[in-house]
Every structure is written in structure tokens, then in C-alpha cells.
DSSP file (Angstrom, degrees, kcal/mol; ACC not computed):
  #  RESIDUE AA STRUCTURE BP1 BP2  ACC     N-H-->O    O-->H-N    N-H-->O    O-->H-N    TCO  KAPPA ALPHA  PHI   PSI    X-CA   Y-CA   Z-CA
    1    1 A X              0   0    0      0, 0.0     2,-0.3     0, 0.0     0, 0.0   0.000 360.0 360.0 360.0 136.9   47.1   55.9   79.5
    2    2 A X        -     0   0    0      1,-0.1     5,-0.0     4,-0.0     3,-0.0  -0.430 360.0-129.5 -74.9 139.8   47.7   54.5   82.6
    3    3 A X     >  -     0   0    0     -2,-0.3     4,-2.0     1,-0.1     5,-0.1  -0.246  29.8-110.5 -74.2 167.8   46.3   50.6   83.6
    4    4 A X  H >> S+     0   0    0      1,-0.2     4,-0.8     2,-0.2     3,-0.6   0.975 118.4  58.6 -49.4 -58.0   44.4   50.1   86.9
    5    5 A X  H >> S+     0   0    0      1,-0.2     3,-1.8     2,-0.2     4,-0.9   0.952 110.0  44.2 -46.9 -56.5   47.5   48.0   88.4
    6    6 A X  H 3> S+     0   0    0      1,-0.3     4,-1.3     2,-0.2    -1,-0.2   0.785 115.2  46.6 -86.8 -13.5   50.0   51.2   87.9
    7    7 A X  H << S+     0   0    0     -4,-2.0    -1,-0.3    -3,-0.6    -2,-0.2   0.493 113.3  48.6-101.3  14.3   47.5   53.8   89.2
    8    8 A X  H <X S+     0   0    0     -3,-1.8     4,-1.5    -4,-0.8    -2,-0.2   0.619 109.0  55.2 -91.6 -41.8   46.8   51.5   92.3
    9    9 A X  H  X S+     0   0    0     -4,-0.9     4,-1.2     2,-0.2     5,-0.3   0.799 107.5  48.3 -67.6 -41.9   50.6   51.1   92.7
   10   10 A X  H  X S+     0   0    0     -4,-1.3     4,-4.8    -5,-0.3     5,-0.3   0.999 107.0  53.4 -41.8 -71.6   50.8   54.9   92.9
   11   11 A X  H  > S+     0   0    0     -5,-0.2     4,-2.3     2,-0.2    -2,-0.2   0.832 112.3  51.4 -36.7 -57.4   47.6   55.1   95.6
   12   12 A X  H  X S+     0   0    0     -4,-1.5     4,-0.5     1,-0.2     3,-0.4   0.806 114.9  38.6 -46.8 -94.5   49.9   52.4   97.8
   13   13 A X  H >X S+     0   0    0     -4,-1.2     3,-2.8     1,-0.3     4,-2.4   0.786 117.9  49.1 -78.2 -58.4   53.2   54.5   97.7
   14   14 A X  H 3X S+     0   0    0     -4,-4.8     4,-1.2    -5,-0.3    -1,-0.3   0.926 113.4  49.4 -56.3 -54.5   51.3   57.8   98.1
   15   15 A X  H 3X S+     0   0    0     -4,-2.3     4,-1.8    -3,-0.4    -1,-0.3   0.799 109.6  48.5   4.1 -66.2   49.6   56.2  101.0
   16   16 A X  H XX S+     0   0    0     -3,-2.8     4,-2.4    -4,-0.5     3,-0.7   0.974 110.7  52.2 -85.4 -56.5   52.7   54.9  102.6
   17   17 A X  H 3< S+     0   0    0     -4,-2.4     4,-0.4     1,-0.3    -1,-0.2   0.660 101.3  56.0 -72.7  -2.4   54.5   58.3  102.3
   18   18 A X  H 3< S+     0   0    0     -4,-1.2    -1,-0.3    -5,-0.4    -2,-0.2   0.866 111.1  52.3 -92.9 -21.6   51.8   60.5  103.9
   19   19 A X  H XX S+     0   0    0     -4,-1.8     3,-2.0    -3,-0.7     4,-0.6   0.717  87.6  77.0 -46.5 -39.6   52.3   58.0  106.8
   20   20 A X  G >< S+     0   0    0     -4,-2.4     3,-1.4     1,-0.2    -2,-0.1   0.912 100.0  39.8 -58.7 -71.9   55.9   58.2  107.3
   21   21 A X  G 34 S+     0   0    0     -4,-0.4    -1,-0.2     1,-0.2    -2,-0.1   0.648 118.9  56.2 -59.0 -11.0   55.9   61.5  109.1
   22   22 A X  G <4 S+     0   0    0     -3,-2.0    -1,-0.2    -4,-0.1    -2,-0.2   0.581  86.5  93.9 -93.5 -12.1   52.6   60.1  110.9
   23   23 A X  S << S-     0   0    0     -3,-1.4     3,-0.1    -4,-0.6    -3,-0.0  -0.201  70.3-119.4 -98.0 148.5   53.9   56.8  112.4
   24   24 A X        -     0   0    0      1,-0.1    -1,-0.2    -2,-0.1     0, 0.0   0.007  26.7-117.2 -66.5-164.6   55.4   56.0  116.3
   25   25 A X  S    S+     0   0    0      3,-0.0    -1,-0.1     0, 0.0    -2,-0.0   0.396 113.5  64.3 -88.0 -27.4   58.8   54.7  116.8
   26   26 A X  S    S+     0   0    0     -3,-0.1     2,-0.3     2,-0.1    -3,-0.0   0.754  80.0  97.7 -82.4 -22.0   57.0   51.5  118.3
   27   27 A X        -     0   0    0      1,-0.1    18,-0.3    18,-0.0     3,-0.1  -0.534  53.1-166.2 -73.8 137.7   55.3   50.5  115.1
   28   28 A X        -     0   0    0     16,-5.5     2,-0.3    -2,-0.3    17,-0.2   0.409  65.2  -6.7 -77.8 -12.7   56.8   47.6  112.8
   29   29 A X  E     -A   44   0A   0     15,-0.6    15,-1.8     2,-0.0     2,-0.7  -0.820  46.6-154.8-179.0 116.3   54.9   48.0  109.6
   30   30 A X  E     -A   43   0A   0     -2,-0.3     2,-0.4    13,-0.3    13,-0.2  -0.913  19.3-163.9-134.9 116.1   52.2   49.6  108.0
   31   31 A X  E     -A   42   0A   0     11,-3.0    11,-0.6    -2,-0.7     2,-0.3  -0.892   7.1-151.2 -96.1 131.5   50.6   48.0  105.2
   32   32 A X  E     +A   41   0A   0     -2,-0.4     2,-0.3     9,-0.2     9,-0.2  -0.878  14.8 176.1 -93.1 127.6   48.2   49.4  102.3
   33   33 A X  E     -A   40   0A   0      7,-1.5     7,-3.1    -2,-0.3     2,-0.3  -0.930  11.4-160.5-133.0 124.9   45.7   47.3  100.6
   34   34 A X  E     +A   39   0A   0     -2,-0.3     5,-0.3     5,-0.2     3,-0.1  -0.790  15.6 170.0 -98.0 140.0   43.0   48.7   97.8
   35   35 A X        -     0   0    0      3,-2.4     2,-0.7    -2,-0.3     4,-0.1  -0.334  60.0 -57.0-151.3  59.5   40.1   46.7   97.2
   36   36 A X  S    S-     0   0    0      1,-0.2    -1,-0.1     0, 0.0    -2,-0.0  -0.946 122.2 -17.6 110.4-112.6   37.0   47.9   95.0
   37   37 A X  S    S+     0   0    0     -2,-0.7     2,-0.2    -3,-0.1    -1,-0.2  -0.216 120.7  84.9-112.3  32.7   36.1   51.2   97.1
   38   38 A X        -     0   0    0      2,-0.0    -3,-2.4    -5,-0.0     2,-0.4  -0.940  55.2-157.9-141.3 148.9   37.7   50.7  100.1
   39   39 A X  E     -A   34   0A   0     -5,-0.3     2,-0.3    -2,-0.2    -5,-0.2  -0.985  15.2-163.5-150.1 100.6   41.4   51.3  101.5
   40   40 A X  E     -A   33   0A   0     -7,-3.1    -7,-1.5    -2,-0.4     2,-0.2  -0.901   4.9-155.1-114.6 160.5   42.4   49.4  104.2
   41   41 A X  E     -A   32   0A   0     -2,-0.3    -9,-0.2    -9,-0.2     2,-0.2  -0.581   6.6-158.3 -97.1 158.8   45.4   50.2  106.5
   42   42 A X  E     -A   31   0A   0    -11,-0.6   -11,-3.0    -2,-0.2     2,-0.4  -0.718   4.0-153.5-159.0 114.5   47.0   47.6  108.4
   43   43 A X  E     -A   30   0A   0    -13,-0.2     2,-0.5    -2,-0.2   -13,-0.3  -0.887   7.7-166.0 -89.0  68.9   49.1   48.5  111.5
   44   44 A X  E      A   29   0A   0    -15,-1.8   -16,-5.5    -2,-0.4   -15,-0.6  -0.701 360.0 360.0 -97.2 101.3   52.0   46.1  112.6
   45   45 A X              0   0    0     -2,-0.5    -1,-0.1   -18,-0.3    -2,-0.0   0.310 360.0 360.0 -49.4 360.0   53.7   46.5  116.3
């Protein structure tokens, strides 16, 4: 069975990769962070 940490690291990745095709040229950075029951994005120029 998988721990919290490795199925958290999963959510991040999957996260990040549904973004790539979704992103600008003009953005720097896009960050994932999970926190209880919330998922925030975090948008770098």
C-alpha cells in the first residue's frame, strides 16, 4: 500500500503534466502545493 507522501507526490506530477499543454510561453513556473483539502496553484511570470 501506498503512504500519503507517495500518493501526494503523484497528485503534484499529475497536476503539473495536465498543465504543460495549458501554459503561455510568458509564464516562468508553475508550482503545486496540497494541503488538507485544498490544492493550490501558484503561477510564476
Amino acid at each position: 500500500m501506498k503512504s500519503n507522501y507517495e500518493n501526494i507526490k503523484r497528485l503534484k506530477l499529475s497536476i503539473q503534466s495536465a498543465l504543460l499543454g495549458a501554459i503561455t510561453e510568458n509564464m516562468r513556473n508553475i508550482a503545486v502545493d496540497i494541503s488538507e483539502n485544498k490544492i493550490m496553484l501558484y503561477f510564476f511570470y
